[in-house]
N, C-alpha and C positions, 0 to 999 in steps of 0.2 A: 504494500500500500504506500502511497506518495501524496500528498496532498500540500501544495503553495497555500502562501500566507494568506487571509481573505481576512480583513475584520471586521467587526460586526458593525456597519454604518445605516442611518435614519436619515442621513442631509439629503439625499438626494436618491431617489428611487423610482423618479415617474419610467425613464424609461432604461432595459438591462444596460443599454453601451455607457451609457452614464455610472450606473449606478456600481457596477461591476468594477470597471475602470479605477471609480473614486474608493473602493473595498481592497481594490490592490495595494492602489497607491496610500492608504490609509492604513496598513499592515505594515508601512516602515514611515510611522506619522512625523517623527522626529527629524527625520531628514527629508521627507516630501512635504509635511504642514506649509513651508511657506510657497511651496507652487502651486499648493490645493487653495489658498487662501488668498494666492493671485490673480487667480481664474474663478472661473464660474459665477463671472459677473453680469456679464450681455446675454440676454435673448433676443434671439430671433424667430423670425413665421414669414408667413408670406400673404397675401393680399387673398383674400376671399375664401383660406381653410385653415381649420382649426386648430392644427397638428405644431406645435413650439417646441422651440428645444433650447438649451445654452449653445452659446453661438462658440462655446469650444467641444461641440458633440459632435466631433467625429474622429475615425476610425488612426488618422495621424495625429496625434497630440504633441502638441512643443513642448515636450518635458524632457528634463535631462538626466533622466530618474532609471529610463525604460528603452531600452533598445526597441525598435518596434520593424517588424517585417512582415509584407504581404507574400504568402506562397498559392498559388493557381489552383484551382482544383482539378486542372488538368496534370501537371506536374503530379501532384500527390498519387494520382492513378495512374501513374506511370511508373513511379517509384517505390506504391506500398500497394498491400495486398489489399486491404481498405482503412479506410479511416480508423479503425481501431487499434490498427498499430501504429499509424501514426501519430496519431493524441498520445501514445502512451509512451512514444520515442522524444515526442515533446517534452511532456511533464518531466521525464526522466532526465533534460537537460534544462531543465526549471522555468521552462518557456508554458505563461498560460494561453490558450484559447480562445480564439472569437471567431464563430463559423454561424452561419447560415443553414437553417435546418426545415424542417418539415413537421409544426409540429404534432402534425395528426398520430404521428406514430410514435409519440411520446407521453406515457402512462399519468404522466403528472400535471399535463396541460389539458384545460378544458375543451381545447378541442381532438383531442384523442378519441382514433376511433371516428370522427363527426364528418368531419371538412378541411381540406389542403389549409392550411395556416404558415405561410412563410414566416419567420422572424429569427431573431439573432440569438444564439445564448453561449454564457460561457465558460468554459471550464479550466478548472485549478487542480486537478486531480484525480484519482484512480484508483478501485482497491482490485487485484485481481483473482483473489479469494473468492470475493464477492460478485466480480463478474461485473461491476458500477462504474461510472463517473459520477466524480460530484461535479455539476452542473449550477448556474446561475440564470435567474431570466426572471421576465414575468408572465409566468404560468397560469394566474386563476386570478380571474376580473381582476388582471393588470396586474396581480401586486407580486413585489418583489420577492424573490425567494431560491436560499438555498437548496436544493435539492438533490437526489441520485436519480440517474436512470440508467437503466443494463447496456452491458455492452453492443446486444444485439439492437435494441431501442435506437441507439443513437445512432448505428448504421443504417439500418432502414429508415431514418431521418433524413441522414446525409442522404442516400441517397435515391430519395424518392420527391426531387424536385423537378420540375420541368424542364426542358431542354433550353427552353428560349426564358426560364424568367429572370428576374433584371433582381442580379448581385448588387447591392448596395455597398457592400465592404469590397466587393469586386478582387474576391478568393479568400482567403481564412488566414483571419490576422493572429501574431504572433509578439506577444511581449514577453519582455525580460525583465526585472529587475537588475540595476547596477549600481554600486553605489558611486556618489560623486560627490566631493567632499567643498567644491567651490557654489554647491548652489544649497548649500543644508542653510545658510544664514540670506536673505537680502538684504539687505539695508536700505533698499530705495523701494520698498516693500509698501510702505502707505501711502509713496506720492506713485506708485504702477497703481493700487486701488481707486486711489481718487481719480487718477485720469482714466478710468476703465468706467467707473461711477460716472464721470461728465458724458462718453458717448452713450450709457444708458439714459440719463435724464434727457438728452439732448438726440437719441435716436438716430444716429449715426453709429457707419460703419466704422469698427474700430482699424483695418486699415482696405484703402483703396486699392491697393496692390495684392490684396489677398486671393491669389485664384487659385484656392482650391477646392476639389471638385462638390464638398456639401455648402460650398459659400456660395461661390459663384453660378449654379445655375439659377434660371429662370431668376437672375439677377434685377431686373428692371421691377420685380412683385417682391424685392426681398424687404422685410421693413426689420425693425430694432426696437428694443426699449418702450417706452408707454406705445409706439406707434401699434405694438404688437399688442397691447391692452385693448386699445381701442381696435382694433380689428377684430378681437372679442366681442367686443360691447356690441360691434356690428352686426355682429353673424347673432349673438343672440336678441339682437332689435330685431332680424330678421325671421327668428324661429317663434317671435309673437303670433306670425297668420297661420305656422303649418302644427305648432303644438308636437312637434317631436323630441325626440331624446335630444339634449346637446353634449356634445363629448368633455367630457371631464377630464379630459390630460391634460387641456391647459391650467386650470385650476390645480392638479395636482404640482405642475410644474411650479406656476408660480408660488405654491407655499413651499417648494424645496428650494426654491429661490431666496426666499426670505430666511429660512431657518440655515441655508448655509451663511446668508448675511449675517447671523446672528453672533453665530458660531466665531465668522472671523474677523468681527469687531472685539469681541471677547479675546482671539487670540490674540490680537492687535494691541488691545488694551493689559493684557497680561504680561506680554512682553517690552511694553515701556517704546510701542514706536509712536505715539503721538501724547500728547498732552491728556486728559482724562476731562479736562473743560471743552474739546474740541467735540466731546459726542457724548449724546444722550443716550446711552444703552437702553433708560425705560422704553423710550421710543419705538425703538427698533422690536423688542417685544411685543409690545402693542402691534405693530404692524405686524408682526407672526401672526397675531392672536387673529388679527382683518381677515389675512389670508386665509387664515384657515375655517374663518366665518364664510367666505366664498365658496371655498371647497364644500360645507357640510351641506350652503344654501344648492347649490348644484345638484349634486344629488337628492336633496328634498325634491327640485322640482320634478327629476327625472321617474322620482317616484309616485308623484303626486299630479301632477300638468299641468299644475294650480299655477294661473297667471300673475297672480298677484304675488307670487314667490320670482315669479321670473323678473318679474318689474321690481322688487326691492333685488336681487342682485344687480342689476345692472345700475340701479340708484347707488347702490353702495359702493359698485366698482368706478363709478367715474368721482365717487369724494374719496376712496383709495388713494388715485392717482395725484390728485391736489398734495393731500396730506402727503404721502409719500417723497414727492419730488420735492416739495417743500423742506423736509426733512433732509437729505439729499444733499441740497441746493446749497444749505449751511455747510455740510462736508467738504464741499468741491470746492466754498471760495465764490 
């Protein structure tokens, strides 16, 4: 049995490439905390749907932490007998997982057994006794979770995907852990957050030359920061006439959004990088406490249809934004 570090993390779980990622890097928190607490500041979405993410969600991460390598899954079947012995030549050289699966044929996801279900999940390990991988993802109404499933499970996963459908990781990504001893300290740690906070309040890209491939497509629809609020606010003005479900992942995001703020104003504040008059930590709770009124109104409505539930969240998400940026606005200067 082999199993890499994963530790137990709440900040951020709406969706696994995130949530997995930050359970890595949070297993060597001592030496990665100030690149976890540099990042995971800007969101983005895009013009007319629903689906947000941190605008550092994806598959190459600029960490100095993690070697990171894409191999084809053409290559892989050329060189292994199937994916199970390659996962397990992985792990064995401490490399974890992020592969693109099927997951009808995964005993632990709700749609097992139902309907073709593409998504992402990731693994840290193996017991071969047992015949498992431990596995990461979000398996049952979204939510995050460590889990096992058998050797055979996760081959008939891999490889019971369509011929033509559209790899987003675009083959089966591979990190490492490595230590590196010039990035365990920044120093210039809360003037990177403040200026990461200004293109949040301010909804700009955080840079123009950034072309890569989860940034820049369908670049001319991409929005930022409250713009992505309000493009909420939109789509549920819009879901006024038709009375259907609205999706809850941006509500889940943005209170991982907040509660990672929480987190790294406290770490900020614990290690003496700014003045302690410079920020209102009640504040910032409070605004957890908002978010997380948002989240619970949400699925009230979706349980309920009840208009009147739809019409106070959206009341409440356009004085969020006041309050918040407001709050903010003092940070930045």
């Amino acid at each position: 049995m082999k199993k890499l570090p994963m530790s137990e993390q709440n900040l951020v779980t709406t969706y696994n490439i995130d949530a997995s990622f930050l359970s890595m890097a949070a297993s060597h928190y001592k030496q990665t905390a100030p690149w976890i607490y540099g990042n995971f500041i800007q969101i983005k979405g895009f013009k007319g749907t629903s689906q947000n993410f941190f605008y550092e969600s994806q598959h190459d991460r600029d960490t100095p932490f993690f070697s990171i390598q894409r191999i084809s899954r053409e290559i892989i079947g050329r060189k292994w007998n199937n994916i199970i012995e390659f996962v397990i030549d992985c792990v064995d050289l401490d490399f974890y997982i992020l592969l693109l699966v099927n997951n009808k044929y995964l005993s632990v996801s709700e749609a097992f057994g139902i309907t073709d279900y593409y998504h992402d999940i990731f693994i840290y390990g193996y017991d071969l006794e047992k015949e498992v991988f431990y596995i990461a993802g979000n398996f049952t109404n979204g939510k995050y979770m460590r889990v096992t499933c058998s050797f055979c499970e996760l081959n008939e996963a891999y490889i019971n995907l369509e011929d033509d459908f559209y790899d987003w990781l675009f083959g089966v990504v591979l990190y490492k852990y490595r230590e590196n001893e010039s990035h365990k300290v920044d120093r210039d740690l809360w003037k990177r957050v403040k200026s990461l906070l200004k293109h949040y309040v301010e909804c700009t890209h955080m840079s123009e030359n950034d072309y890569a491939i989860t940034t820049h497509y369908d670049r001319e629809n991409l929005l930022f920061g409250y713009d992505v609020y309000q493009n909420t606010i939109e789509i549920l003005v819009n879901n006024m006439t038709v009375n259907e479900n609205i999706d809850i992942r941006p509500f889940h995001l943005f209170l991982d959004h907040k509660k990672i703020m929480q987190e790294r104003f406290k770490y900020l504040n614990a290690n003496k990088y700014f003045d302690p008059s410079e920020l209102d930590l009640v504040k910032i709770e409070k605004i957890v406490e908002m978010s997380e009124i948002h989240r619970n109104i949400a699925i009230k409505y979706n349980l309920t249809k009840d208009r009147s539930v739809l019409e106070r969240l959206i009341n409440l998400m356009k004085q969020f934004i006041n309050y918040e940026k407001e709050y903010y606005l003092k940070i930045i200067g």
